[in-house]
N, C-alpha and C positions, 0 to 999 in steps of 0.2 A: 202646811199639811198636804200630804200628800195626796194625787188624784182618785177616783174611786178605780178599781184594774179595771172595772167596762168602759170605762173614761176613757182610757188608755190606749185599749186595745184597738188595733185597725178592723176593719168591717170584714163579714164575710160575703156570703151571696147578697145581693140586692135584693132579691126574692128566691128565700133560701128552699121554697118549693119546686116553682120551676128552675130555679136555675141546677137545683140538684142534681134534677130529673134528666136535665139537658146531658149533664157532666156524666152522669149513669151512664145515660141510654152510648154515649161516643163509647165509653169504655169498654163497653157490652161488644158493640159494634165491632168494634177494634177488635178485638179478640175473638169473635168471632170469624171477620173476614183481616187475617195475617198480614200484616205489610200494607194495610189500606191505611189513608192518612185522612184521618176524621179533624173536622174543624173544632174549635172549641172553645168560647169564650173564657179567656185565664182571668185571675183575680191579680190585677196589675199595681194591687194596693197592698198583698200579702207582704208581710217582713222580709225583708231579703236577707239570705241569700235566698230564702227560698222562693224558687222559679212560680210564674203566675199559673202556669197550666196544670205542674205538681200540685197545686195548693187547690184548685180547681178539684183535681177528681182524688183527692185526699180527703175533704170537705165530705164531696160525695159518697165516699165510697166508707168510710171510718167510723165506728161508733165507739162506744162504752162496753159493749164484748168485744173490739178486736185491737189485740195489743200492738202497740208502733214503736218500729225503732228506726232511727232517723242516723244517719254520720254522724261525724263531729264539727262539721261544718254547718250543719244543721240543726243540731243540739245548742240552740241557746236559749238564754231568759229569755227572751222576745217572740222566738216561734214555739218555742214550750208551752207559753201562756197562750198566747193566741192558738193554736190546736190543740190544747185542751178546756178553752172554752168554747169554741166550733163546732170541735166532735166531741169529746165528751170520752175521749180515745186516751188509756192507760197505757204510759210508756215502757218501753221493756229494754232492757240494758244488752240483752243476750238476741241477737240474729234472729236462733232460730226457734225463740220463741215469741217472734212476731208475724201479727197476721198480712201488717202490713208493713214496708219497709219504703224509708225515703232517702232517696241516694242523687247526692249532688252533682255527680256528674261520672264520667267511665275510670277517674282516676280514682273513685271514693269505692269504686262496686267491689272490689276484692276478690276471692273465691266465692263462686257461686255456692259450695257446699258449704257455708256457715248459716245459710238460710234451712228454713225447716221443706223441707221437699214432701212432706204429709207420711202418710202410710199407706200400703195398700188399702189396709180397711177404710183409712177416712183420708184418701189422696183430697179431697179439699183442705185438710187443716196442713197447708201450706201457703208460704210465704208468697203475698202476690207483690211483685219489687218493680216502685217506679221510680226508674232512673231519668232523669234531666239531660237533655240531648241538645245541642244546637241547634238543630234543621235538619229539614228532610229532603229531598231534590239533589238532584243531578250538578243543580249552581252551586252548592253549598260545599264544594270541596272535597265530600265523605267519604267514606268505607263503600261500595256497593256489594251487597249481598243478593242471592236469589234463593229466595223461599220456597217452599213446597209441603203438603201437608195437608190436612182437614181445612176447609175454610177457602182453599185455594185451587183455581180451576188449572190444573199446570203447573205453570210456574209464576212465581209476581216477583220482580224484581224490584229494591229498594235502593238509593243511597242517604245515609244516613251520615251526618256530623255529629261527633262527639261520641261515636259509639264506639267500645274496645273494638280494637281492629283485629282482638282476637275471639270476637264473640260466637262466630261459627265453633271454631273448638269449646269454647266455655257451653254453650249449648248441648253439643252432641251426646255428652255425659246423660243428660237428661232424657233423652229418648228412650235410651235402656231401662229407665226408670216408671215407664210410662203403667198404669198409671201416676204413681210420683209425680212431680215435679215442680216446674215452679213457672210461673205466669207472668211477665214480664210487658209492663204499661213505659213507652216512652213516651216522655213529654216533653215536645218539642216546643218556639217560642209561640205558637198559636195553634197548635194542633197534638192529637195524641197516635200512636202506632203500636199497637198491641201483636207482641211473639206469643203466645201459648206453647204451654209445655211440649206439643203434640208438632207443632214447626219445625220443619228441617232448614237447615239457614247455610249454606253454602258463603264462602266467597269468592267475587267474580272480579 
C-alpha cells in the first residue's frame, strides 16, 4: 500500500516562521538595494532539480493567490507535489499569467516578454521571475555587468555565473515600460541578488 503523500514529501522550513521571514526580509532586501548579494540559508533537502535557494524564497514568497509557473525541467511529480503542499500555490501553464515564475537556469528563461509585465494601472500584477544562477563574484568565471538605478549609490558592479550574457539587452526593453515591468530574484548556491524593473544593467 502505498505511503501516505505527507509521508512522501521532503521537508520545508525547519521553522517555517522564521525561517520564512528570513527568506522574505533577503528578497525585499535584494531588490531593494540592486546588485547586493544577500546570504540565505537554501533548503538543501528540496527535490531536485530544483536549486536550494529557489526553493527557499519560493516557499517564502508564494501562496494560494499567486499563480506559478515553473520550466520543464521543473515541472515534475516530485516538485509539483512538494510546492503545492508548501505553498498552497496554483500552477499556471501560460508565463504570463503567473505571479510567480521558476526558471532553472539562463538557457530555460526564453524571451522576457512571455512573462506578464502588469499594467500601468496595477504594474504590480507582474511576473516576479527567479531564475537559478551559479554564482556570484569575480572567481566564478561570469558575465560582469554594472548596474545603475534606484537602490544604488552610483554605480554597483556585479559578476555573475550563469546569467544570459545577453541580459543587459533583454533588460533594457523594460525601462521603457516603467512603470511595467518585471522584477527579477537570482538565486545563486547560497545567496540571492535582486534586478528590479527600475535597474539599468550595462555590460562590462
Amino acid at each position: 500500500m502505498p505511503a501516505p503523500l505527507a509521508a512522501t514529501l521532503r521537508p520545508g522550513f525547519a521553522d517555517p516562521v522564521f525561517d520564512a521571514q528570513a527568506a522574505f526580509r533577503a528578497a525585499m532586501s535584494a531588490l531593494a538595494e540592486p546588485g547586493t548579494i544577500r546570504s540565505l540559508a537554501g533548503l538543501d533537502h528540496a527535490p531536485a532539480p530544483l536549486g536550494s535557494i529557489a526553493a527557499a524564497l519560493i516557499l517564502a514568497l508564494a501562496d494560494y493567490e499567486t499563480p506559478l509557473w515553473r520550466d520543464a525541467l521543473l515541472a515534475t511529480p516530485e516538485i509539483d507535489a512538494w510546492l503545492r503542499f508548501h505553498t498552497g500555490a496554483p500552477f499556471s501553464d501560460a508565463p504570463d499569467a503567473a505571479a510567480f515564475a521558476l526558471v532553472s537556469g539562463a538557457e530555460a528563461l526564453g524571451d522576457l516578454d512571455r512573462f506578464s509585465h502588469g499594467s500601468d494601472l496595477a504594474p504590480e500584477a507582474s511576473t516576479t521571475v527567479i531564475l537559478t544562477v551559479a554564482g556570484f563574484g569575480a572567481d566564478t568565471g561570469g558575465v560582469a555587468f554594472r548596474l545603475a538605478g534606484p537602490g544604488i549609490d552610483g554605480t554597483r558592479d556585479v559578476t555573475i555565473a550563469g546569467a544570459p550574457v545577453d541580459l543587459a539587452e533583454r533588460r533594457a526593453a523594460d525601462l521603457a515600460l516603467y512603470p511595467r515591468g518585471l522584477d527579477l530574484l537570482l538565486a545563486g548556491p547560497n545567496a540571492v541578488l535582486g534586478l528590479p524593473r527600475t535597474t539599468r544593467i550595462e555590460r562590462i
